[in-house]
C-alpha positions as CSV (number, residue, x, y, z in Angstrom):
1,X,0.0,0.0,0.0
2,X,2.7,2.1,-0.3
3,X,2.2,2.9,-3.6
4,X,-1.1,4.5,-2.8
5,X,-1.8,7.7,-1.5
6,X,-5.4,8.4,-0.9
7,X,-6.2,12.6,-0.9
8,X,-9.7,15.0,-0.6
9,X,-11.1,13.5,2.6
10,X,-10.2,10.0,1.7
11,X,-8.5,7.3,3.5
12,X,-7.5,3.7,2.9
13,X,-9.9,2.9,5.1
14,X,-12.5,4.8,3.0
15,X,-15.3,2.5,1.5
16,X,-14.9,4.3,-1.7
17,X,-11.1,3.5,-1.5
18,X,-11.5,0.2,-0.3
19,X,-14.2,-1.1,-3.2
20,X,-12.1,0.4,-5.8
21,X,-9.0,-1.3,-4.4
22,X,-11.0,-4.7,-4.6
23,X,-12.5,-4.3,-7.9
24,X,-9.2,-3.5,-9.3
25,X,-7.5,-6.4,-7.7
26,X,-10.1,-8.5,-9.3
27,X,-9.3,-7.2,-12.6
28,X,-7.7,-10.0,-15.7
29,X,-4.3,-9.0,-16.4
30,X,-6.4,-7.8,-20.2
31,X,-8.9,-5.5,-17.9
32,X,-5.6,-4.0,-15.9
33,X,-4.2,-3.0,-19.4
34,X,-7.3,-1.7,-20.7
35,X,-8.0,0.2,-17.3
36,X,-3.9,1.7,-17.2
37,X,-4.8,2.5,-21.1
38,X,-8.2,4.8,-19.8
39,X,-5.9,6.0,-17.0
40,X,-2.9,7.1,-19.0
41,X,-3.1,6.7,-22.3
42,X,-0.7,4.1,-22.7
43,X,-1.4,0.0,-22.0
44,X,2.4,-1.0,-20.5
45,X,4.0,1.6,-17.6
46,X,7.0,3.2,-18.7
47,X,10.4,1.3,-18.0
48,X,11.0,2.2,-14.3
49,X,7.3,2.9,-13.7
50,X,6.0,6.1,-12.9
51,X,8.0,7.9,-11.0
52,X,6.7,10.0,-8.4
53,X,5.7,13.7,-10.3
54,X,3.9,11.6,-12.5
55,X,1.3,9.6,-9.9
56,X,-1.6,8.8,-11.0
57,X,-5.2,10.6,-9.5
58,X,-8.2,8.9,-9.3
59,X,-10.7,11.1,-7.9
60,X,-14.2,9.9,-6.7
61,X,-17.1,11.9,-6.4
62,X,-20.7,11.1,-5.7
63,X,-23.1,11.7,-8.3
64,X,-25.9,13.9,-7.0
């Protein structure tokens, strides 16, 4: 979990966190590339991986 940073009033501990964390682990190694391509454009990280000014955001907001 070091890897993960969670930011706007979320935790690890958040549900939101937590269920996106799950679903993701539950992922086929096709749906992990398909979901890194969404994320960032590209389907393989970058040799080295992304470094840190590069981290990824995943914001999550309630629909009202």
């Amino acid at each position: 979990m070091d890897s993960i940073k969670a930011d706007h009033g979320y935790n690890l501990d958040s549900k939101n966190v937590r269920n996106l964390l799950q679903t993701m682990s539950e992922l086929s190694l096709p749906q992990r590339r398909d979901f890194l391509q969404f994320v960032t454009g590209s389907p393989k990280l970058p040799i080295g991986g992304i470094i840190y000014s590069a981290l990824i955001s995943i914001d999550i907001r309630e629909l009202r």
